[in-house]
Each structure stands twice: as structure tokens, then as C-alpha cells.
MDTraj code that builds the backbone (N, CA, C; nanometers):
import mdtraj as md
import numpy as np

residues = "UNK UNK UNK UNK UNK UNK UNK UNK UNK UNK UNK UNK UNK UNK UNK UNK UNK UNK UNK UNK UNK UNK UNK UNK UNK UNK UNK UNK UNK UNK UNK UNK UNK UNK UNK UNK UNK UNK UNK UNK UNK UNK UNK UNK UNK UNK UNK UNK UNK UNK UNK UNK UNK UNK UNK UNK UNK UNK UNK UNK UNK UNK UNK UNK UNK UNK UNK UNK UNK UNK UNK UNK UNK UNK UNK UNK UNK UNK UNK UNK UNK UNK UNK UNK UNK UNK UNK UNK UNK UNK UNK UNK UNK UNK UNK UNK UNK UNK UNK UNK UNK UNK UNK UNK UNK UNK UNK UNK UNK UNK UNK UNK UNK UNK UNK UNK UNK UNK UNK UNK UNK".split()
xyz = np.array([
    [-0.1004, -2.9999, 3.9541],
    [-0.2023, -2.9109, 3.9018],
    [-0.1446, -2.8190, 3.7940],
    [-0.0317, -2.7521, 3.8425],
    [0.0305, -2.6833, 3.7157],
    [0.0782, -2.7429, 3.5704],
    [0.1159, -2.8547, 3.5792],
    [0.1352, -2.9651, 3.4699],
    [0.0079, -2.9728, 3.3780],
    [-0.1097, -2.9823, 3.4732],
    [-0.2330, -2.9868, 3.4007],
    [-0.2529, -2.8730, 3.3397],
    [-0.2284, -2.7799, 3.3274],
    [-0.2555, -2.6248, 3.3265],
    [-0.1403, -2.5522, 3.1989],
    [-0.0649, -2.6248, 3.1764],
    [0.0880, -2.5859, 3.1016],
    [0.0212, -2.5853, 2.9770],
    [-0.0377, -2.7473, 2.9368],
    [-0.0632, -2.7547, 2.7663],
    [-0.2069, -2.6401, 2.7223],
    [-0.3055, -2.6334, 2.7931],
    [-0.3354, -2.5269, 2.7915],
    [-0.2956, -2.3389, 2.8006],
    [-0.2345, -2.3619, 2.8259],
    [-0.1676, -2.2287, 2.8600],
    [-0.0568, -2.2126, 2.7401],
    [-0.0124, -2.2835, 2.6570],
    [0.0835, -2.2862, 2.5634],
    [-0.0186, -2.2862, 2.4388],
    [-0.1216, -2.3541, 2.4249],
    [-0.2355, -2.3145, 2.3483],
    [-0.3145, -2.1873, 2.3037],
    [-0.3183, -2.1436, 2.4416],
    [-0.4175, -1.9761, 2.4434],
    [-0.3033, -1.8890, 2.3611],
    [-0.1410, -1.8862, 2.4181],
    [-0.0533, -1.8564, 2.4041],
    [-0.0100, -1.8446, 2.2570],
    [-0.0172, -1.9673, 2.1979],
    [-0.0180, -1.9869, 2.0619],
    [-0.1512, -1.9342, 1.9746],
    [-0.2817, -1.9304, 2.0058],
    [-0.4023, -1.8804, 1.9455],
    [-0.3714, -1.7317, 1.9655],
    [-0.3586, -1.6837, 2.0657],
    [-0.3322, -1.5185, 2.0728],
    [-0.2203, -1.4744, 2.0031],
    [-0.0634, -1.5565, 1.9876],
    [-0.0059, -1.4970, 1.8903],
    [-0.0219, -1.4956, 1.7193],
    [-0.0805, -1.5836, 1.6922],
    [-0.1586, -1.6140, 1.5613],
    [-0.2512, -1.4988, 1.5175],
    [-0.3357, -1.4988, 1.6317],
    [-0.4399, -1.3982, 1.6003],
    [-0.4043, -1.2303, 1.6009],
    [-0.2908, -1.2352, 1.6563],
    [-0.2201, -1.0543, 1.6758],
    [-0.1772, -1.0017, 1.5134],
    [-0.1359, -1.0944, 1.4310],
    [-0.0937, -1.0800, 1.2705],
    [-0.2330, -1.0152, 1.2226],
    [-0.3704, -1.0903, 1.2736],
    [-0.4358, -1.0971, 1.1507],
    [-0.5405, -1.0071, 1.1940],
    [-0.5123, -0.9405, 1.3639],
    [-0.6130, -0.8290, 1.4527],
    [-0.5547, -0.7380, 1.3280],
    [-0.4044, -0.7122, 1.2914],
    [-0.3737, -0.5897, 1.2302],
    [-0.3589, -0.5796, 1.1245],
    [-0.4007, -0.6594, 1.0754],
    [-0.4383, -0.6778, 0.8906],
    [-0.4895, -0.5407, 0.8679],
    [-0.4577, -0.4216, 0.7820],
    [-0.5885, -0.3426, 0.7194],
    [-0.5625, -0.3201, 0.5764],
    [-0.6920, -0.2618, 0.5271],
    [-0.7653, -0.2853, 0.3963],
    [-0.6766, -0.1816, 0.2824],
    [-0.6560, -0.2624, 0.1975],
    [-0.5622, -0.1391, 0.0710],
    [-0.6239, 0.0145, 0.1133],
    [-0.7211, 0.0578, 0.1561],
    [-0.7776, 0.2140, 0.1663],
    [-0.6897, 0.2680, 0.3074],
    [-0.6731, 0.1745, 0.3614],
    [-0.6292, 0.2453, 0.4983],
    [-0.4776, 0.2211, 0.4583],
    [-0.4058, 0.1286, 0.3925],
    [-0.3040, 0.1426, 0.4114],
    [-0.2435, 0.2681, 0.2626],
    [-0.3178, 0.2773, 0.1718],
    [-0.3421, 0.3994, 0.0689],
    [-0.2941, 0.5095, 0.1516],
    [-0.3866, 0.5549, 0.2924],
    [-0.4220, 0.6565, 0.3744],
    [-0.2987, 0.6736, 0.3635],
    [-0.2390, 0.5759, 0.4702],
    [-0.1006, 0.5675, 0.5601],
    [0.0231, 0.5825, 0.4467],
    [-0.0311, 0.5313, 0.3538],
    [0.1687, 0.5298, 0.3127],
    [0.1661, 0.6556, 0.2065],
    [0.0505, 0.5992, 0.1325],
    [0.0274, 0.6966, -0.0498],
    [-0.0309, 0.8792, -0.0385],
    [-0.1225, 0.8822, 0.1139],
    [-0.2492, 0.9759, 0.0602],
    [-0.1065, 1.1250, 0.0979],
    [0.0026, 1.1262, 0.1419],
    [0.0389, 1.1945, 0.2064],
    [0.1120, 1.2778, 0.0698],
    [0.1227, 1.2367, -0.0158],
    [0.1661, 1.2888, -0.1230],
    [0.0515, 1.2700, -0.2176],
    [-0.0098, 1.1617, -0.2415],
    [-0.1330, 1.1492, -0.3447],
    [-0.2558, 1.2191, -0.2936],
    [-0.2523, 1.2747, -0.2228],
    [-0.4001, 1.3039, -0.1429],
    [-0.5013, 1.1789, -0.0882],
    [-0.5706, 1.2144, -0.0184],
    [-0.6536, 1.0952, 0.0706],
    [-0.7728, 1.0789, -0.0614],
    [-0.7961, 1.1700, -0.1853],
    [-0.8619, 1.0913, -0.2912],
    [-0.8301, 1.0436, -0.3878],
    [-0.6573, 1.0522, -0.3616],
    [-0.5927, 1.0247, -0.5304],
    [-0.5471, 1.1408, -0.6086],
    [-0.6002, 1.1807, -0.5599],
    [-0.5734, 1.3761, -0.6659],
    [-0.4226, 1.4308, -0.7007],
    [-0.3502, 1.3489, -0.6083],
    [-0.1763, 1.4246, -0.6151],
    [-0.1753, 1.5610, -0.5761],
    [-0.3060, 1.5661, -0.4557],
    [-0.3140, 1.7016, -0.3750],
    [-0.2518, 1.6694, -0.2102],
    [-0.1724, 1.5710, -0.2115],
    [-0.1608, 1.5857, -0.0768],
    [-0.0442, 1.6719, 0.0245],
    [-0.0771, 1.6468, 0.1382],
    [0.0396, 1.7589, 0.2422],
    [0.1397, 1.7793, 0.1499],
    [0.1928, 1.6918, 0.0937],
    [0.3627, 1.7171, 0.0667],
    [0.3866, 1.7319, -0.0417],
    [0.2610, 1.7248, -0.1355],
    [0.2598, 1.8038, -0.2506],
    [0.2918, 1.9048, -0.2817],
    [0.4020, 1.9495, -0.2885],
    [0.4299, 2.0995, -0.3041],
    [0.5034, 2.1081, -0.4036],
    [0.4911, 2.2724, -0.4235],
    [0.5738, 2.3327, -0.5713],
    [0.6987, 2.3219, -0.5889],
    [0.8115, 2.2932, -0.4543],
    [0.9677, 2.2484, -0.4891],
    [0.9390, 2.1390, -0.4599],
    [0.8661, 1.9883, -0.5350],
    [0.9332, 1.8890, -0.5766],
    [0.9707, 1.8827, -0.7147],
    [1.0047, 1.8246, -0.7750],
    [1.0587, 1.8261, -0.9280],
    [0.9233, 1.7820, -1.0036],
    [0.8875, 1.6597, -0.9369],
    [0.7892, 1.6432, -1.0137],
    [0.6489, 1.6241, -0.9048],
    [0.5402, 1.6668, -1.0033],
    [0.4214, 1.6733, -0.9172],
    [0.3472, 1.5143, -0.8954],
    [0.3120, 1.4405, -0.7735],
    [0.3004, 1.3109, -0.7778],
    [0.1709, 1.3144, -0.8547],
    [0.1444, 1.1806, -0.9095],
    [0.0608, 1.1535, -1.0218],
    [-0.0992, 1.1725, -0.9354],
    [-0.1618, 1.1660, -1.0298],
    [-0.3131, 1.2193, -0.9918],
    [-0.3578, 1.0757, -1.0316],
    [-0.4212, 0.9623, -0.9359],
    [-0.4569, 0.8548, -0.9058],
    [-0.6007, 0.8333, -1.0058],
    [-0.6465, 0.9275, -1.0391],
    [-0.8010, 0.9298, -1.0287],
    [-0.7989, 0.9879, -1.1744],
    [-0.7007, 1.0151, -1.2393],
    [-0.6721, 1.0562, -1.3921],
    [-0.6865, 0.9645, -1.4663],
    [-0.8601, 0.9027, -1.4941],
    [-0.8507, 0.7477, -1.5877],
    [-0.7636, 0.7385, -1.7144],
    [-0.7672, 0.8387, -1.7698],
    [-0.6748, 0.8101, -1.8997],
    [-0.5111, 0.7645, -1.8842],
    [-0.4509, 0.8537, -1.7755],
    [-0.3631, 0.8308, -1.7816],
    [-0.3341, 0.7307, -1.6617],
    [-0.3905, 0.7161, -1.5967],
    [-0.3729, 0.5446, -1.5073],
    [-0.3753, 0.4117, -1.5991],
    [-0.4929, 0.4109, -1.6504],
    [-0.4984, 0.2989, -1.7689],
    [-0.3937, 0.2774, -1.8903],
    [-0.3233, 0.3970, -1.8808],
    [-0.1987, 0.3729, -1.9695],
    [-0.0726, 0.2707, -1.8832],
    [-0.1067, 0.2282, -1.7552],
    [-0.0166, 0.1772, -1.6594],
    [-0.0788, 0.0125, -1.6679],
    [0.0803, -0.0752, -1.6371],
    [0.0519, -0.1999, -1.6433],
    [0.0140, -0.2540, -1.5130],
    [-0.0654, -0.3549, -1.4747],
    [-0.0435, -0.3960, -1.3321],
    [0.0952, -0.4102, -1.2914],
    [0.1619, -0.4547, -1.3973],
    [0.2583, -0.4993, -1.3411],
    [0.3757, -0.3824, -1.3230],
    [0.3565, -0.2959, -1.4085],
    [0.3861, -0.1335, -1.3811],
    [0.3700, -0.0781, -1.2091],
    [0.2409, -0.0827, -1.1675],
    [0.1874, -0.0031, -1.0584],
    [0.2687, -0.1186, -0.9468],
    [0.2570, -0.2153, -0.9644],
    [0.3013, -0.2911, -0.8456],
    [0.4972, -0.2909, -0.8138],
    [0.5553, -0.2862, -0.8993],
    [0.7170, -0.2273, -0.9279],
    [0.7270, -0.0923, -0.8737],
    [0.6169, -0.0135, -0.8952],
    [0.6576, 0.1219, -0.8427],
    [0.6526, 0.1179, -0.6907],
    [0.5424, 0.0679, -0.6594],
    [0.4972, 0.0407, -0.4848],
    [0.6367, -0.0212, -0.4257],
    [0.6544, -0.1446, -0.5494],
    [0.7412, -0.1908, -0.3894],
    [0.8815, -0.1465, -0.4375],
    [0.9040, -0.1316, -0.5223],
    [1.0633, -0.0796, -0.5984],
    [1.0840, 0.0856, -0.5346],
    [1.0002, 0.1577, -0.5894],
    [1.0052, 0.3116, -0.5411],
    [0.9942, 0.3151, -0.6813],
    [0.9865, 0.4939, -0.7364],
    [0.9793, 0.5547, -0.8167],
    [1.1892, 0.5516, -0.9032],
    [1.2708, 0.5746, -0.8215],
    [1.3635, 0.5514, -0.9130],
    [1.4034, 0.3759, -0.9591],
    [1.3928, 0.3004, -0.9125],
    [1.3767, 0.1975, -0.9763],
    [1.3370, 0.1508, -1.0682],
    [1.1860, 0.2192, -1.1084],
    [1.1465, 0.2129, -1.2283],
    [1.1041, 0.3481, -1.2958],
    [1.2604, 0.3899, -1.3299],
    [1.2890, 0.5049, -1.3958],
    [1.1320, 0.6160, -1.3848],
    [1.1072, 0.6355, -1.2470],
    [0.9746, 0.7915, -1.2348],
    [1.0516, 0.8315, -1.1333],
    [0.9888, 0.9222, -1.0547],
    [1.0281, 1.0235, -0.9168],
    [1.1235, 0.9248, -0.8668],
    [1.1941, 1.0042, -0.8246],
    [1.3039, 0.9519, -0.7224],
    [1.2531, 1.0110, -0.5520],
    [1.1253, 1.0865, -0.5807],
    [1.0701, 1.1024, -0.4774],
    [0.9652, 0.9878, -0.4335],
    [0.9315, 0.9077, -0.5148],
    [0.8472, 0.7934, -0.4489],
    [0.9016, 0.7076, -0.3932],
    [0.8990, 0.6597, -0.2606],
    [0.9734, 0.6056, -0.1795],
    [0.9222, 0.4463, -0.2343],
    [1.0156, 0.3557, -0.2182],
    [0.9804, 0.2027, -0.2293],
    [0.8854, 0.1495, -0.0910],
    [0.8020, 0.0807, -0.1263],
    [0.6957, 0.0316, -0.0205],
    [0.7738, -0.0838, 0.0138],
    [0.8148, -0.1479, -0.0426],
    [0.8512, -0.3264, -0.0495],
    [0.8731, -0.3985, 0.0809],
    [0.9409, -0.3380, 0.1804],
    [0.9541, -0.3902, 0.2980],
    [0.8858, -0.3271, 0.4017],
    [0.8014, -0.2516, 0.3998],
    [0.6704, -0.1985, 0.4705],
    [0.5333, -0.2726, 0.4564],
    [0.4760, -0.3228, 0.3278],
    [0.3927, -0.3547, 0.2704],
    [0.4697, -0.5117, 0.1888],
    [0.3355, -0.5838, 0.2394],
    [0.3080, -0.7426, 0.1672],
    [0.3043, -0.7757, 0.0292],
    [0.3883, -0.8059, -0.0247],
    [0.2904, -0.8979, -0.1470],
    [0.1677, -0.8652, -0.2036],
    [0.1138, -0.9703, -0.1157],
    [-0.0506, -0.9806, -0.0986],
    [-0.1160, -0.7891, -0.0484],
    [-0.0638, -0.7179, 0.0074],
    [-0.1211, -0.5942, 0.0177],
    [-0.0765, -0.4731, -0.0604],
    [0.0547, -0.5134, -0.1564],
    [0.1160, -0.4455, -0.2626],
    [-0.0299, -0.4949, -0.3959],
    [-0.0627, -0.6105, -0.3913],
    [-0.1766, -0.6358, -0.4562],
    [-0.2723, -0.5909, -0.4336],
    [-0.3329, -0.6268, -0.3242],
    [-0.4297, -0.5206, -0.3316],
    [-0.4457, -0.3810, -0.3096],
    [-0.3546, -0.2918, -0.2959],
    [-0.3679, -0.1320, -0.3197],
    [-0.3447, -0.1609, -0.4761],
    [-0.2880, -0.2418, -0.6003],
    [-0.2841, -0.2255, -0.7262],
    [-0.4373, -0.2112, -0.7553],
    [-0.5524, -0.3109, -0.6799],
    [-0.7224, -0.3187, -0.6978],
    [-0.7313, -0.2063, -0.6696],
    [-0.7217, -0.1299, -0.5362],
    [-0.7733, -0.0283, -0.4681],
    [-0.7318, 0.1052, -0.6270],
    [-0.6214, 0.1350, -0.6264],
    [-0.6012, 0.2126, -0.7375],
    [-0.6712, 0.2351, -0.9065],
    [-0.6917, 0.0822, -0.9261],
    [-0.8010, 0.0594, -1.0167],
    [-0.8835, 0.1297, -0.9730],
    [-0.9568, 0.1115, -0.8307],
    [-1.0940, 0.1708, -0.8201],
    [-1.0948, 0.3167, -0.8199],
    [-0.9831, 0.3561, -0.8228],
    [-0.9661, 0.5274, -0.7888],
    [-1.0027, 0.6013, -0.9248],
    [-0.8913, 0.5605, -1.0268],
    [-0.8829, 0.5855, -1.1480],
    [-0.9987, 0.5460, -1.2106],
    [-1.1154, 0.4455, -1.1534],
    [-1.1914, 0.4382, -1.2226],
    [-1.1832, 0.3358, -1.4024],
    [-1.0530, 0.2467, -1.3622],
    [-0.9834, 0.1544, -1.4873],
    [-0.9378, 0.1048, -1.4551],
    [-0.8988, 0.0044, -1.5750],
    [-0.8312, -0.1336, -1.5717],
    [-0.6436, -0.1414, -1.5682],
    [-0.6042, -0.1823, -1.6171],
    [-0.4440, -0.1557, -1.6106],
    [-0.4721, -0.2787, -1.6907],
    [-0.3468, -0.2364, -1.7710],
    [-0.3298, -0.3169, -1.8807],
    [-0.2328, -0.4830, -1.8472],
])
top = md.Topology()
chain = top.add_chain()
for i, resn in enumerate(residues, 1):
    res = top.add_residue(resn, chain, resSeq=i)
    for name in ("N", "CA", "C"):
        top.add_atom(name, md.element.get_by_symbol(name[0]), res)
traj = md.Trajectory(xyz[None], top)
């Protein structure tokens, strides 16, 4: 009876670990929240908690169309996962790269579009 019961049971086993990746998938806004809003503010503003007057530099204001659209995609996505000294800005922006996907370094580059209200060059 247990024999009968094994290949099933290695199945459910395998469907539930499959499905645990993709229960915790979340959306460029929530992961914005989590990694970006804490210095960018939760609207982009570069009003957030840790925004304060002794950093050197004040983090960028997300939602500043002029000066977002002066940024390349391929700009915004180097900063995320590189950090800010990598590509010569803040040495206070921490690198995302091994926190954050590829595929979800991409889409917070969309999500940011939508903030700024523009395209990236």
C-alpha cells in the first residue's frame, strides 16, 4: 500500500515546491516599497525615513520627469543591481543585484517609468 502511495506523494511534493517560488513572486511596487521607498519615499519623492540632511547626497526624486528621462534604461537598471558607486552616483545606494531578479530588476525599471511619468532613453 505504501509503494502505491510513494509516486504520489513525491508529486504533491514536487507541485508544492514549484509552487512556493511563484506563491512569493511580488509586483515591482511592493518590491519598490521594500528595497527603494526607504530612502526614495513610498512615492518616489526622495522623501523617505533615511532621507536625511547628513547624507552627502540627497537620493534622487523618482517622480522628477525631466530629470528621470535624462536616464537610460540601461542606466536605471546598472544602478539597481550594481549600486550607486559602481556607476559612478551615491555610494549610498546599495546594489540590489543579488536580492532582486533580472526579470524584477526589469520590472521596477517599468515601475519607475511609471513614477516619473517617462520614458528612458
Amino acid at each position: 500500500m505504501i509503494r502505491r502511495f510513494t509516486p504520489v506523494l513525491l508529486v504533491l511534493l514536487l507541485v508544492m515546491f514549484i509552487g512556493i517560488g511563484q506563491a512569493f513572486a511580488v509586483s515591482a511596487e511592493e518590491n519598490y516599497k521594500w528595497y527603494c521607498s526607504q530612502c526614495h519615499g513610498l512615492t518616489g519623492k526622495g522623501n523617505g525615513i533615511n532621507a536625511t540632511n547628513d547624507q552627502p547626497v540627497n537620493p534622487k526624486n523618482h517622480t522628477d520627469t525631466a530629470e528621470m528621462a535624462k536616464l537610460t534604461t540601461s542606466d536605471v537598471e546598472n544602478v539597481i543591481r550594481d549600486g550607486g558607486a559602481a556607476t559612478s552616483k551615491s555610494t549610498m545606494m546599495p546594489p540590489w543585484g543579488k536580492s532582486m531578479t533580472d526579470a524584477e530588476i526589469k520590472e521596477l525599471v517599468a515601475y519607475l517609468s511609471k513614477l516619473c511619468n517617462c520614458k528612458f532613453k
